[in-house]
Structures are given as C-alpha cells and as structure tokens.
MARMI-439281 format. One record per atom (N, C-alpha, C, O): x, y negated, z negated; residue number from 1; atom name; residue in three letters. Coordinates in steps of 0.05 Angstrom, whole numbers. Atoms other than C-alpha are relative to their C-alpha. Example, Ala and Ser with C-alpha at 12.3 -4.5 7.8 and 13.67 -1.06 7.14 Angstrom:
<sites>
[site [18,24,0],1,N,ala]
[site [246,90,-156],1,CA,ala]
[site [18,-24,0],1,C,ala]
[site [39,-24,-13],1,O,ala]
[site [-16,24,1],2,N,ser]
[site [273,21,-143],2,CA,ser]
[site [-15,-22,-14],2,C,ser]
[site [-5,-44,-18],2,O,ser]
</sites>
This chain:
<sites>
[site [18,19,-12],1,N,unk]
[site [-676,1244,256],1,CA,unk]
[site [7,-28,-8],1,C,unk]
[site [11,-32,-32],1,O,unk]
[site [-1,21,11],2,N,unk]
[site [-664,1172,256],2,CA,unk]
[site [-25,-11,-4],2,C,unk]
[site [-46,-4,6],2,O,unk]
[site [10,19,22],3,N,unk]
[site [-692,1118,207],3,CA,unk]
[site [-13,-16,29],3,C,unk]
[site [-4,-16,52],3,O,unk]
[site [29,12,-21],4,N,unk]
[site [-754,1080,248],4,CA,unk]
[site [21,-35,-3],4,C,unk]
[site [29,-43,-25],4,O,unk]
[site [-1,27,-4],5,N,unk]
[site [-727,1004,275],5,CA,unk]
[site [-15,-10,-18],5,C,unk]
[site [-39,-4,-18],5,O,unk]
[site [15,26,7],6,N,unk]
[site [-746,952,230],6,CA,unk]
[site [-25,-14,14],6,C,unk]
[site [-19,-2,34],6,O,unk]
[site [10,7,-19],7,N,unk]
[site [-802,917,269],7,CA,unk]
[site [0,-36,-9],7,C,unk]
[site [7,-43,-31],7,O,unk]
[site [5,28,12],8,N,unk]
[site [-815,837,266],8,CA,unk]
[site [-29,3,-24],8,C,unk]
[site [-31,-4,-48],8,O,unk]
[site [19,-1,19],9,N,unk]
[site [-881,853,239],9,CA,unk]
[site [3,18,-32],9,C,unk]
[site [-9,11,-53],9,O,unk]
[site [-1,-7,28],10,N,unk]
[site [-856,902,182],10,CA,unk]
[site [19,-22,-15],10,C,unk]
[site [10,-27,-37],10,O,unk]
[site [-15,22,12],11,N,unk]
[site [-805,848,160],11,CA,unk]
[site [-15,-24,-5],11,C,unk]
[site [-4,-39,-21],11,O,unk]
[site [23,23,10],12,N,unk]
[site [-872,791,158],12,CA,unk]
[site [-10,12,-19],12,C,unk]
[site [-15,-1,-39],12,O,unk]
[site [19,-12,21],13,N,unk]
[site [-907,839,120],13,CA,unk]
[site [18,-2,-31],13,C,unk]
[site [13,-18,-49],13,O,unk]
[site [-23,5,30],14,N,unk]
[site [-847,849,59],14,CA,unk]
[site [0,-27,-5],14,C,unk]
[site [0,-34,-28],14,O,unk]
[site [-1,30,9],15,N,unk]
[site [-843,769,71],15,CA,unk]
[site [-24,-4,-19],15,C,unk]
[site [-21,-18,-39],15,O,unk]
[site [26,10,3],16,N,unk]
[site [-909,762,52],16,CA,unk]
[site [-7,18,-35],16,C,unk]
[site [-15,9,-56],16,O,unk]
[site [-5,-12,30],17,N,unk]
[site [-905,815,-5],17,CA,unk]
[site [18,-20,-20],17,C,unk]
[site [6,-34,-37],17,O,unk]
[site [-9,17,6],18,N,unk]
[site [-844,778,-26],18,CA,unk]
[site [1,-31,-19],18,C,unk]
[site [12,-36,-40],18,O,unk]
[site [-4,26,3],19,N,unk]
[site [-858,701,-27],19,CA,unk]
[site [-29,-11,-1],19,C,unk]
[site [-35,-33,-9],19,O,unk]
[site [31,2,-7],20,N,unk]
[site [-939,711,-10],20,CA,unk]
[site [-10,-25,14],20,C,unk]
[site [-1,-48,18],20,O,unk]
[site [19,22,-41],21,N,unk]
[site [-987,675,51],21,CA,unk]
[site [8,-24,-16],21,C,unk]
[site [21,-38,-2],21,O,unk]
[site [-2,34,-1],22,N,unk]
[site [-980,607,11],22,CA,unk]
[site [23,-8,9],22,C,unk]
[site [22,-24,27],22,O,unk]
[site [-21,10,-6],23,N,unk]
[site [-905,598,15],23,CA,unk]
[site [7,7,39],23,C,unk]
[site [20,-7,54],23,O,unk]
[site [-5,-4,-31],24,N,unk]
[site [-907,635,91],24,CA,unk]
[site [-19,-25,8],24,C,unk]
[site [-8,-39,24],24,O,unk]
[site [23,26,-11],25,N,unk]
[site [-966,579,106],25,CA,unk]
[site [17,-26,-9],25,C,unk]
[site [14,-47,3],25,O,unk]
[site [-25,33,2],26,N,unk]
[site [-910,521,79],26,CA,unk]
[site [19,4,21],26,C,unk]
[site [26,-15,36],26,O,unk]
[site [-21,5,-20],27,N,unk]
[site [-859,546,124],27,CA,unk]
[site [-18,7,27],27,C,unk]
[site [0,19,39],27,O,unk]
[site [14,6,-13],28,N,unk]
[site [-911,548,180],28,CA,unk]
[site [-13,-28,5],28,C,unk]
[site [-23,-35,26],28,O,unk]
[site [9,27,-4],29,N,unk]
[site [-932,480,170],29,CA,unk]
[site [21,-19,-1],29,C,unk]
[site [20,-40,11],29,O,unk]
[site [-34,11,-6],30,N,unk]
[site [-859,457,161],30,CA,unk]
[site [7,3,30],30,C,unk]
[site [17,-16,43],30,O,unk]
[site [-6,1,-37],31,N,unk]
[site [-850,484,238],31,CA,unk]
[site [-12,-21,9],31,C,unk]
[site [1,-39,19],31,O,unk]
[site [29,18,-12],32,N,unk]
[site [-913,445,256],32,CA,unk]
[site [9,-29,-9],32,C,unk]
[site [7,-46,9],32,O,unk]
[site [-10,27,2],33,N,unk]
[site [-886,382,224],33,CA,unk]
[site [22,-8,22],33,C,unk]
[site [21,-27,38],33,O,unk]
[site [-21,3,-19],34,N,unk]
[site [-821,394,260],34,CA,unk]
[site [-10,-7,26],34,C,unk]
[site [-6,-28,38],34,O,unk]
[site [-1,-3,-31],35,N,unk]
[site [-845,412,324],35,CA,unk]
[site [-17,-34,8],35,C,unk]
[site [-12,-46,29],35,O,unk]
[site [17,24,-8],36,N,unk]
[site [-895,346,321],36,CA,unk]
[site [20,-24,-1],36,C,unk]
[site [15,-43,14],36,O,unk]
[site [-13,18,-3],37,N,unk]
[site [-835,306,303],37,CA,unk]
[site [17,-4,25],37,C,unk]
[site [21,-26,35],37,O,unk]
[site [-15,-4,-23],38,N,unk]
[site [-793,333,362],38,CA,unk]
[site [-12,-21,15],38,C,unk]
[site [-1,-42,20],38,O,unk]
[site [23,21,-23],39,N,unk]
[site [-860,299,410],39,CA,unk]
[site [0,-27,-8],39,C,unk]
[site [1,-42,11],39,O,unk]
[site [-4,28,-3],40,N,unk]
[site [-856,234,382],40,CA,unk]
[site [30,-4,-1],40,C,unk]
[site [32,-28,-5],40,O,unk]
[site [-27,3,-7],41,N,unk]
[site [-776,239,390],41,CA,unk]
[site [2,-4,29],41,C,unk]
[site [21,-17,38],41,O,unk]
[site [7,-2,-24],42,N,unk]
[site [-795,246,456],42,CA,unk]
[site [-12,-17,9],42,C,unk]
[site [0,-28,28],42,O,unk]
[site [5,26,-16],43,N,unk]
[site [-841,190,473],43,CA,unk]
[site [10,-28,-16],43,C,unk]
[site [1,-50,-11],43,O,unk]
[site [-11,22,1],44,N,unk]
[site [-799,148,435],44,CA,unk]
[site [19,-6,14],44,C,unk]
[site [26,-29,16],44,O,unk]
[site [-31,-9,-15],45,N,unk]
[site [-738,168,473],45,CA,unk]
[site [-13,-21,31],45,C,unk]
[site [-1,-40,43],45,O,unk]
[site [6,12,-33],46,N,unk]
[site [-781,145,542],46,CA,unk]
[site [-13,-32,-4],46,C,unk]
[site [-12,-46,16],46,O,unk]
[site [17,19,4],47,N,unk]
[site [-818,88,520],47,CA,unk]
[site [20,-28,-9],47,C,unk]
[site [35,-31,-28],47,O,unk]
[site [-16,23,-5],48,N,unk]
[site [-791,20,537],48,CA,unk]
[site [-15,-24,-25],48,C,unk]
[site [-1,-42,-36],48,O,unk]
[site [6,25,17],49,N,unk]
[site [-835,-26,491],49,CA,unk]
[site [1,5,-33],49,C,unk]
[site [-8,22,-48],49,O,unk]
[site [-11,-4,28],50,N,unk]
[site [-806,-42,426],50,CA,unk]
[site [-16,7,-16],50,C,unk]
[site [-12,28,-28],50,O,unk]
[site [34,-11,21],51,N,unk]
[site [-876,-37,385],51,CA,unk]
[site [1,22,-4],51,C,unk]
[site [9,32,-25],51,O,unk]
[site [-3,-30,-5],52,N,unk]
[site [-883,30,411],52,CA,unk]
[site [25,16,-7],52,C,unk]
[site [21,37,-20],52,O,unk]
[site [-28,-12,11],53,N,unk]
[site [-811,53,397],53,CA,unk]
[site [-8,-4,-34],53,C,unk]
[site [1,13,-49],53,O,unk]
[site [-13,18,35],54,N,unk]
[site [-817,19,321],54,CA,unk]
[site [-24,22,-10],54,C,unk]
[site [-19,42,-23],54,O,unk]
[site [18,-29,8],55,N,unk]
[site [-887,63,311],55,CA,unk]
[site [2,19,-6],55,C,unk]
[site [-4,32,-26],55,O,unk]
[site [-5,-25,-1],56,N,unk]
[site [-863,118,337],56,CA,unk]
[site [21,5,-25],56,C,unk]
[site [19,25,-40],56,O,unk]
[site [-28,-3,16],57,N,unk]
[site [-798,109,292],57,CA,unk]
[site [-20,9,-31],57,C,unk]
[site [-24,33,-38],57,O,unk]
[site [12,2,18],58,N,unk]
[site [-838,98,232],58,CA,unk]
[site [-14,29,0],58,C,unk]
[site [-2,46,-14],58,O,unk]
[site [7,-26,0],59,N,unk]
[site [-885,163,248],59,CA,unk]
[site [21,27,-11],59,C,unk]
[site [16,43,-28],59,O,unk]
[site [-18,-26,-3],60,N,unk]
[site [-824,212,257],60,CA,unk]
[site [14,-8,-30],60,C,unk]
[site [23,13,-39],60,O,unk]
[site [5,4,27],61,N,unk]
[site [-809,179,183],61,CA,unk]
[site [-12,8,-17],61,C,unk]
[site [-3,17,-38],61,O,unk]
[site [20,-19,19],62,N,unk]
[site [-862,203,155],62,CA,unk]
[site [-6,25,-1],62,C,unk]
[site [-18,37,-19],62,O,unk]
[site [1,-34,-5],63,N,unk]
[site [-861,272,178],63,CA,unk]
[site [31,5,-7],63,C,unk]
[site [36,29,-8],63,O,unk]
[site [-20,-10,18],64,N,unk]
[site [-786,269,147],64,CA,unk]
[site [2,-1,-17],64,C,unk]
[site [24,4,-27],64,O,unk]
[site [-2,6,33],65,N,unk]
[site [-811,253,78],65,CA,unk]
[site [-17,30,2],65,C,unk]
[site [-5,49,-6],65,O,unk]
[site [11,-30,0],66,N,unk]
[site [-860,316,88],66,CA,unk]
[site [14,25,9],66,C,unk]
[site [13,47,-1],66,O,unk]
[site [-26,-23,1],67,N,unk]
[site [-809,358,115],67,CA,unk]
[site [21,11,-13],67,C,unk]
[site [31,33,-15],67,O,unk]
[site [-23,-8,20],68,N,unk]
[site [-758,345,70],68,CA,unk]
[site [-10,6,-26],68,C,unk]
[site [1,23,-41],68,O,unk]
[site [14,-27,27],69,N,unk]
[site [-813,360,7],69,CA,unk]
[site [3,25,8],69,C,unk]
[site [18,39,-7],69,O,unk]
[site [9,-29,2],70,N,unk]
[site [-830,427,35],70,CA,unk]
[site [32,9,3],70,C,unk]
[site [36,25,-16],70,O,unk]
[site [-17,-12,3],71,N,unk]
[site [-751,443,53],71,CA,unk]
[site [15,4,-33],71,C,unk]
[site [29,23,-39],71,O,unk]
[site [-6,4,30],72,N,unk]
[site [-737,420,-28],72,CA,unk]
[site [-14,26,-19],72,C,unk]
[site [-6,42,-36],72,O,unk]
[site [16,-23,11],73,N,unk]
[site [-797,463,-43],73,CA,unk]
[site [17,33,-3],73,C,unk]
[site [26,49,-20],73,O,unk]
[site [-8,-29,-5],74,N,unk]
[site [-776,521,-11],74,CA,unk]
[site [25,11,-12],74,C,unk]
[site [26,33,-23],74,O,unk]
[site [-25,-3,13],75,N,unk]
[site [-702,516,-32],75,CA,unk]
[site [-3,0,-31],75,C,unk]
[site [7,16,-46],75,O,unk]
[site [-2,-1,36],76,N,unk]
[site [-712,504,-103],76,CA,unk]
[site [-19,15,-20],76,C,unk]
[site [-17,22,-44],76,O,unk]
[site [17,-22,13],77,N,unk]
[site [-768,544,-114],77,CA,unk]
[site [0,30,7],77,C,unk]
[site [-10,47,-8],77,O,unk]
[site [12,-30,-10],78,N,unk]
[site [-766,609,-69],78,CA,unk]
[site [27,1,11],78,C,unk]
[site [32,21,24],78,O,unk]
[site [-26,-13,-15],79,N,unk]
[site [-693,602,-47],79,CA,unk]
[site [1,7,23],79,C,unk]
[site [19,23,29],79,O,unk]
[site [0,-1,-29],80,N,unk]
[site [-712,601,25],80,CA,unk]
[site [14,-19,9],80,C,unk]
[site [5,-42,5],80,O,unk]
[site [-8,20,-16],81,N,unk]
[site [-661,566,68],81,CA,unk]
[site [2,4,29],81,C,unk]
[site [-8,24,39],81,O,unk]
[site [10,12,-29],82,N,unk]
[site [-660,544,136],82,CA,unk]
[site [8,19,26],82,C,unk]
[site [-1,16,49],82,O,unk]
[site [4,-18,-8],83,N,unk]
[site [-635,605,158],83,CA,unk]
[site [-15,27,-1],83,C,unk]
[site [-18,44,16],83,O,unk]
[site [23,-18,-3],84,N,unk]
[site [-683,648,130],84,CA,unk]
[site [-28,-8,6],84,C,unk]
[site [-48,6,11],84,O,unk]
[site [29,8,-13],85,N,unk]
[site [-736,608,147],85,CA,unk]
[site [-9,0,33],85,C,unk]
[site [-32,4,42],85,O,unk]
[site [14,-10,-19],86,N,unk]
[site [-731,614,215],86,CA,unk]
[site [6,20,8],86,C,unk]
[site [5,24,33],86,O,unk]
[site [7,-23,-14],87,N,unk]
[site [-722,685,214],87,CA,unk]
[site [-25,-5,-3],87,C,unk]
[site [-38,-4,18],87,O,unk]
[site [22,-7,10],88,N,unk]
[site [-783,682,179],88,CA,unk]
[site [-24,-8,24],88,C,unk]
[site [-42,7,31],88,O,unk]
[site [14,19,-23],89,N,unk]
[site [-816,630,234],89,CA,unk]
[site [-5,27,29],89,C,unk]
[site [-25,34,42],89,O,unk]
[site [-9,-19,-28],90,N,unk]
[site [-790,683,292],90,CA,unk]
[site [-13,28,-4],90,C,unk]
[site [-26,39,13],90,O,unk]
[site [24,-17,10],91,N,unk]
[site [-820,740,251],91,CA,unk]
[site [-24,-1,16],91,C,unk]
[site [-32,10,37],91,O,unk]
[site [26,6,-8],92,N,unk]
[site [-881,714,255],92,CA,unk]
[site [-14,-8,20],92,C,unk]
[site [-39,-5,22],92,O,unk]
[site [10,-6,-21],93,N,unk]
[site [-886,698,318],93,CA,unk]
[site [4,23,20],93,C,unk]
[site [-9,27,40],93,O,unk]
[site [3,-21,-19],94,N,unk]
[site [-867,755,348],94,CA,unk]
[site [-16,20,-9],94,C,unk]
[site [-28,36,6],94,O,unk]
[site [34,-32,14],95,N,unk]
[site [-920,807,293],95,CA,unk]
[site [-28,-22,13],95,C,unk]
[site [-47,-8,19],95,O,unk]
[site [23,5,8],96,N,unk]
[site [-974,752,304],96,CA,unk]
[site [4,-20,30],96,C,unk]
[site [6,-45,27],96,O,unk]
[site [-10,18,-22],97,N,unk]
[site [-958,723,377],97,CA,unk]
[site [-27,-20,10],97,C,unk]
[site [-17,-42,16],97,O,unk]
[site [23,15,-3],98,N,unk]
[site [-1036,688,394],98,CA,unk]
[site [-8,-16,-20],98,C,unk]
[site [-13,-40,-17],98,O,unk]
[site [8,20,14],99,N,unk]
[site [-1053,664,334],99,CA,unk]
[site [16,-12,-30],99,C,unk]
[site [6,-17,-52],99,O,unk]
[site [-20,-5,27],100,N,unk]
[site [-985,656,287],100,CA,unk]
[site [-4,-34,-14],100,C,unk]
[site [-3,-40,-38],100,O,unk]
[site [-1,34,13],101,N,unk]
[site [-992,569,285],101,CA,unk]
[site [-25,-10,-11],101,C,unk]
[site [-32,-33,-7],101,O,unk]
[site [27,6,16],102,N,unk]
[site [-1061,572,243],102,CA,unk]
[site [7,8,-34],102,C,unk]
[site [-7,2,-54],102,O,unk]
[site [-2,-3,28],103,N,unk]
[site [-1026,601,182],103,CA,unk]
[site [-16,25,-1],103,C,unk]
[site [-25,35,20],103,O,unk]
[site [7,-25,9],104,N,unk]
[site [-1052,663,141],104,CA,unk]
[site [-29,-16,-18],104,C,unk]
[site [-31,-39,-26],104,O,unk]
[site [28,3,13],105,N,unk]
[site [-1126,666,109],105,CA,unk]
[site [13,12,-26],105,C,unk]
[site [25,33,-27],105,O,unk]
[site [-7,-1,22],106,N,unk]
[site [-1112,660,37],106,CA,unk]
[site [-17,22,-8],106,C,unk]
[site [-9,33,-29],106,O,unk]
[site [28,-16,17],107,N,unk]
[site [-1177,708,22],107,CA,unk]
[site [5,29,4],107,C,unk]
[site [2,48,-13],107,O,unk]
[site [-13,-33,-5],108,N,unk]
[site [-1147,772,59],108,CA,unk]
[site [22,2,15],108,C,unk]
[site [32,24,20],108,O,unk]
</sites>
C-alpha cells in the first residue's frame, strides 16, 4: 500500500508544531507588508505628481524597515529563509484558503 501524499494542510500543521502560530503569524504579516508594499509600488509607478511619488516612496520605506526586522527575525532566530517561507505562505493558503490573511488565534 502506498504512504498517504503529504497534504498542504499536514505540512501547516508540523509548521506550526515546529516554529508555533506566533512565528507562522510573522510570516503572515511579512506577506501582508509585502503585498501592501507591492500597491503603493504601483500607484507610485502611475502617478505623475512628484509629492505623491515622494510619499508613496517614503511609505514603501517604511514597510522595508518592517520587513527587513521580521526577515532578520525569522532568519536569525527560527532559520526560516525566503524559501521556506513561502512554502510556508503557499501552505497556508492552500489548508486555510477563506480565511489564511487574519493569522492564527493564539488561544486555540
């Protein structure tokens, strides 16, 4: 008889054994930084007035001082790098596909 597929969701669950919901809820909020920096890459990219460009610039700045803590974090404390983080990301959305970008309830 063969050995049962891996599933995404049994591989979140060992993550979570592993490295536990706080560190999976940093690299969840690390996406979420990302993905928010992507959008203002974006309307800075279209946006003709300098102000607005210099804002935006500045914004997507500050979501690379928070990004690059939590990738420091993660690397220096849990040895997650940037390829296991987004298995980990891809995991999780595919065990937890409706509600994976709220993070894990620390309580259960």
């Amino acid at each position: 008889m063969a050995a049962k597929k891996e599933t995404a969701k049994d591989r979140l669950y060992k993550f979570v054994e592993i490295y536990g919901v706080e560190v999976i809820n940093k690299i969840i909020e690390r996406h979420n930084l990302a993905t928010e920096k992507r959008t203002w890459f974006t309307i800075r990219f279209a946006e003709k007035d300098p102000m607005i460009e210099k804002e935006c610039t500045e914004t997507m700045e500050k979501l690379d001082e928070k990004i690059y803590k939590i990738d420091r974090e993660l690397g220096d404390c849990y040895d997650i790098n940037d390829k296991l983080r987004t298995q980990i990301i891809r995991d999780i959305k595919k065990a937890r596909p409706d509600d994976w970008m709220m993070g894990f309830d620390l309580q259960g």
